[in-house]
C-alpha positions in Angstrom: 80.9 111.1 100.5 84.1 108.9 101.5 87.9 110.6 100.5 90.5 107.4 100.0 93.8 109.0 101.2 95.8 105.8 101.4 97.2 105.1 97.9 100.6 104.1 99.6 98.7 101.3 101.1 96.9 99.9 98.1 95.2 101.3 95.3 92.0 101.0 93.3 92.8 98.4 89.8 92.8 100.0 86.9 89.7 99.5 84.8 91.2 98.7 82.1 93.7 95.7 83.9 90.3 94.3 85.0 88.8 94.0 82.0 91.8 92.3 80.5 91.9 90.3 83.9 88.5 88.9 83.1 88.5 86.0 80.8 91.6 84.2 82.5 88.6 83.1 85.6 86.3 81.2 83.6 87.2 81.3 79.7 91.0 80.9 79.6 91.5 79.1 82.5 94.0 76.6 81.5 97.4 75.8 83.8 100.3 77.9 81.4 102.2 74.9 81.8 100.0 72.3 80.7 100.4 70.9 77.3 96.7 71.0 75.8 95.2 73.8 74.5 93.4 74.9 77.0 96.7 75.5 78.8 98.7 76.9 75.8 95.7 79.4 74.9 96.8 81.3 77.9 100.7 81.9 76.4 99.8 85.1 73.8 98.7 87.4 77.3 101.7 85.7 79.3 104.2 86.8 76.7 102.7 90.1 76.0 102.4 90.7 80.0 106.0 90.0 80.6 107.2 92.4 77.0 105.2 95.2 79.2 106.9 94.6 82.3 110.1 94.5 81.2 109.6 97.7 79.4 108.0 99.4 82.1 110.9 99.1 84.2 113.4 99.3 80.7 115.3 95.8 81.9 117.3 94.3 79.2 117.0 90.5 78.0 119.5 89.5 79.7 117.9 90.3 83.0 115.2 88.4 84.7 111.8 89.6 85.8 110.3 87.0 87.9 106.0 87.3 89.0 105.8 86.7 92.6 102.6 87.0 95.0 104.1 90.6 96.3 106.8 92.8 97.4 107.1 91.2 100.8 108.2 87.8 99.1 110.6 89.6 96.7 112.0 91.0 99.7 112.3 87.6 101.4 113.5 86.1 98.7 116.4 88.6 98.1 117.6 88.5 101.8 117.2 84.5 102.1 118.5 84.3 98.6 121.6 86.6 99.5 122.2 84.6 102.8 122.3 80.9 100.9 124.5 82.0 98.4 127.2 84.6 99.8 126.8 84.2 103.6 126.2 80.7 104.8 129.6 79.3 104.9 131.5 82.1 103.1 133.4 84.8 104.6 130.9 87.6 104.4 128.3 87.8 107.4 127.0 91.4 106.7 124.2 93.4 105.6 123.1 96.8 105.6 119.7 98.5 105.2 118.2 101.7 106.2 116.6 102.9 109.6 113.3 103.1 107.8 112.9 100.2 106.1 109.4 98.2 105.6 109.4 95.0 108.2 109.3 92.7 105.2 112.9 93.8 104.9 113.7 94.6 109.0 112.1 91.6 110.1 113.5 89.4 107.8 117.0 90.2 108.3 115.8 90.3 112.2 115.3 86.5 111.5 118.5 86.1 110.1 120.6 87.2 112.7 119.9 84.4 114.4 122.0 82.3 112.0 125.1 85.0 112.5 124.2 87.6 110.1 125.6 91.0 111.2 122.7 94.0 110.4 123.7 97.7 110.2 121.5 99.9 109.8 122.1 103.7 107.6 120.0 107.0 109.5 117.9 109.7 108.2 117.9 113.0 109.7 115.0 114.6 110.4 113.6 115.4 106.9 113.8 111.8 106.3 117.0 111.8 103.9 119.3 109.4 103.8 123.2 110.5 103.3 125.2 107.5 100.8 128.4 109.3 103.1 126.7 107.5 106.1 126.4 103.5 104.1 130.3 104.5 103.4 131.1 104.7 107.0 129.2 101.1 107.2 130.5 99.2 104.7 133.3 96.8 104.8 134.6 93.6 103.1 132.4 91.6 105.2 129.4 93.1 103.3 127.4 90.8 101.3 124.1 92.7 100.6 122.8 96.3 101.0 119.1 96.7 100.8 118.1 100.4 100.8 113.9 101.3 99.9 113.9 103.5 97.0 111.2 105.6 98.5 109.6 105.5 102.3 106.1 104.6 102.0 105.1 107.5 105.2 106.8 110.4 104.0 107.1 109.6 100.4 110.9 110.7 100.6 112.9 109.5 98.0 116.6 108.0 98.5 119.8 108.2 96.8 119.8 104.4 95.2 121.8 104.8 92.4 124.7 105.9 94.6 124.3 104.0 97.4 124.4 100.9 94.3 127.8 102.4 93.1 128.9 102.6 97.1 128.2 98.4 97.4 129.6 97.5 94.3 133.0 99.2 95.1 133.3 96.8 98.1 131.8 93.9 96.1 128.7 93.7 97.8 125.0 93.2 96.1 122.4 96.1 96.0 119.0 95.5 96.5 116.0 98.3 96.6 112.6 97.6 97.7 110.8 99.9 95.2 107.4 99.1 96.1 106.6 102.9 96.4 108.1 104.0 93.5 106.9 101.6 90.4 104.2 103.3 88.6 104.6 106.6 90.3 108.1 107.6 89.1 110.1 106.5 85.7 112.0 103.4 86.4 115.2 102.6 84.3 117.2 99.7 86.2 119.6 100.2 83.8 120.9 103.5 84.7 119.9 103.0 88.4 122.7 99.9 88.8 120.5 97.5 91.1 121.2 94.1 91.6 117.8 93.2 92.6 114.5 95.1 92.8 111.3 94.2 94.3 107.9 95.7 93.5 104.2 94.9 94.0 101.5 95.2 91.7 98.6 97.1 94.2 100.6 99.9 94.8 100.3 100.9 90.7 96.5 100.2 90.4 96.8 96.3 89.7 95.6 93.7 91.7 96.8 92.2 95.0 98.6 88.9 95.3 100.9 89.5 92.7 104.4 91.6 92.2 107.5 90.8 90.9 111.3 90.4 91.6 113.8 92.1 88.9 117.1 90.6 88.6 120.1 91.6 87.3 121.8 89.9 84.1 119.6 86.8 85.4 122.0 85.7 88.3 122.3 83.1 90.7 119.7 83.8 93.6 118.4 80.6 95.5 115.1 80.0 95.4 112.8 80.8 97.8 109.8 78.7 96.7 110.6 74.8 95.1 108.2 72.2 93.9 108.3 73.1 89.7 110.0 74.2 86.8 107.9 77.6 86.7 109.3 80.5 85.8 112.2 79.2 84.2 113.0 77.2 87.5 113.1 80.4 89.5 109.9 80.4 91.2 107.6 77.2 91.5 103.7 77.7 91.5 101.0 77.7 88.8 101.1 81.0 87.3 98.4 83.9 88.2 97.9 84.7 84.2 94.6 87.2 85.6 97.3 88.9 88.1 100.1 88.5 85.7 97.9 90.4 82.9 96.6 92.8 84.9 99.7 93.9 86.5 101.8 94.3 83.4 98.2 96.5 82.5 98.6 98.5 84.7 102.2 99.7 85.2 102.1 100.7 81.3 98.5 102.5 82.3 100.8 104.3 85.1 104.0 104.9 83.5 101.6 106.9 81.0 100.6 108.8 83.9 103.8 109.9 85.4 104.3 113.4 83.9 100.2 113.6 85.5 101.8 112.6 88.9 104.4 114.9 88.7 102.6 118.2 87.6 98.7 117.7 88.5 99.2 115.6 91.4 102.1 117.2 93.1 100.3 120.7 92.6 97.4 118.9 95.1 99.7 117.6 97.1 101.6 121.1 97.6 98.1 123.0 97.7 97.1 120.8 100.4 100.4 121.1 102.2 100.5 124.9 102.2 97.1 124.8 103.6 97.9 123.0 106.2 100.5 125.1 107.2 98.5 128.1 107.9 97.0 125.8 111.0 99.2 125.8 114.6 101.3 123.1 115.5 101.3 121.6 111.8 104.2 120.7 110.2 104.8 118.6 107.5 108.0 115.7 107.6 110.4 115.5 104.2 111.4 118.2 101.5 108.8 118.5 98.4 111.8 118.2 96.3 113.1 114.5 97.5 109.3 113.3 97.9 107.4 111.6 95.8 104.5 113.3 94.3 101.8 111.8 95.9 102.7 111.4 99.5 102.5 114.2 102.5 103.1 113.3 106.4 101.2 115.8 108.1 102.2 116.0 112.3 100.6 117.7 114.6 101.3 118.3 118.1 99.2 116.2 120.9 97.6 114.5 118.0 
């Protein structure tokens, strides 16, 4: 018997995404944006997918939800997007992230210094927590972006976004959050939260890989990352993935259905587990079960 303990990594699709996913490979397999039927039979699941999305993360109309391969070119998209259009030859040349951030946010801006961006980077302390008094101390009128994880895919801990949103946009700077750990697994309102930007991926919610998806604010300017069409409302060029697209909006609703689930049954395992674990010598486990999400435990144990 095999035990899958790596649900932060990837997840197993939802049966009920795949079956939906099905007939867009070899019965509806039309380009969305041709102009015959075979292309325009795809449009009823396209529109339905994109009503689910924006409901599963309650964005308004006015906002944008654009379908990208993943989380790691939402990310990329927000940083290079950010640099283009409030950096390069403007008077802000700073960003600020977190200590703990995934490389497809570190990295990236790692890249960018190289064209004179200034990074900063917010601590933890040793339960993982992130204080918004610390991004204060950081911030200045140089800022252009802050970037801040809403949850840290090893210890599950969960940040203080919605402030550290209200923080940026007293100095007039941006707020993205990479929430690829936190879609599907706790109840997303970008309304209340105040992000500019929010990337998520669709394998981390039970969908498939090779899709995600890049929420946008009251549909602002954001260069694009990817040119060559008029896809996605000019946004995002490439032929649509209508099987990933389906099956992603699938299975967020599928998860967001789930959440109360998570946050009783699962988090009862996940503090069962821990407490057992305790008993044993030189365990300990990193974050506080309140700020974590429900699902995640970082187990360390000395010489190991």
């Amino acid at each position: 018997m095999r035990v899958y303990l790596d649900n932060n990594a990837t997840t197993m699709v939802d049966p009920e995404a795949f079956e939906l996913m099905k007939p867009f490979f070899c019965e509806k397999y039309g380009n969305p944006n041709s102009l015959h039927r075979f292309g325009s039979e795809t449009h009823p699941a396209l529109r339905r997918a994109m009503d689910q999305l924006y409901a599963g993360i309650n964005a308004s109309d006015n906002d944008d939800i654009v379908v990208t391969g993943c989380a790691t070119e939402s990310n990329n998209w927000v940083a290079k997007g950010v640099f283009f259009d409030h950096i390069l030859n403007k008077d802000k040349d700073h960003v600020i992230i977190s200590a703990v951030e995934h490389p497809a946010i570190s990295a990236t801006f790692e890249f960018l210094k190289k064209y004179g961006v200034r990074v900063s980077r917010v601590p933890v302390n040793e339960n993982g927590l992130l204080d918004p008094n610390d991004l204060r101390k950081l911030i200045d009128d140089k800022t252009a972006l802050v970037s801040i994880m809403w949850a840290n895919n090893e210890t599950g801990t969960i940040f203080p976004i919605k402030e550290c949103a209200a923080i940026a946009h007293e100095h007039g700077a941006l707020f993205h959050t990479d929430a690829t750990q936190t879609v599907g697994k706790i109840k997303i309102n970008v309304r209340e939260m105040g992000m500019d930007f929010m990337s998520f991926s669709a394998h981390k919610f039970h969908g498939p890989k090779g899709v995600g998806g890049l929420y946008i604010k009251d549909s602002q300017k954001l260069t694009s990352l990817l040119h060559g069409g008029e896809h996605m409302g000019g946004r995002r060029s490439g032929t649509l993935d209508v099987a990933g697209i389906v099956g992603m909006a699938q299975a967020l609703e599928n998860s967001n259905k789930l959440i109360e689930f998570e946050n009783l049954h699962v988090r009862r395992l996940r503090d069962k587990l821990e407490d057992a674990l305790l008993q044993l010598p030189d365990v300990s486990v990193v974050g506080e079960r309140a700020h974590r999400l429900p699902n995640t435990t970082l187990a360390a144990i000395k010489g190991v």
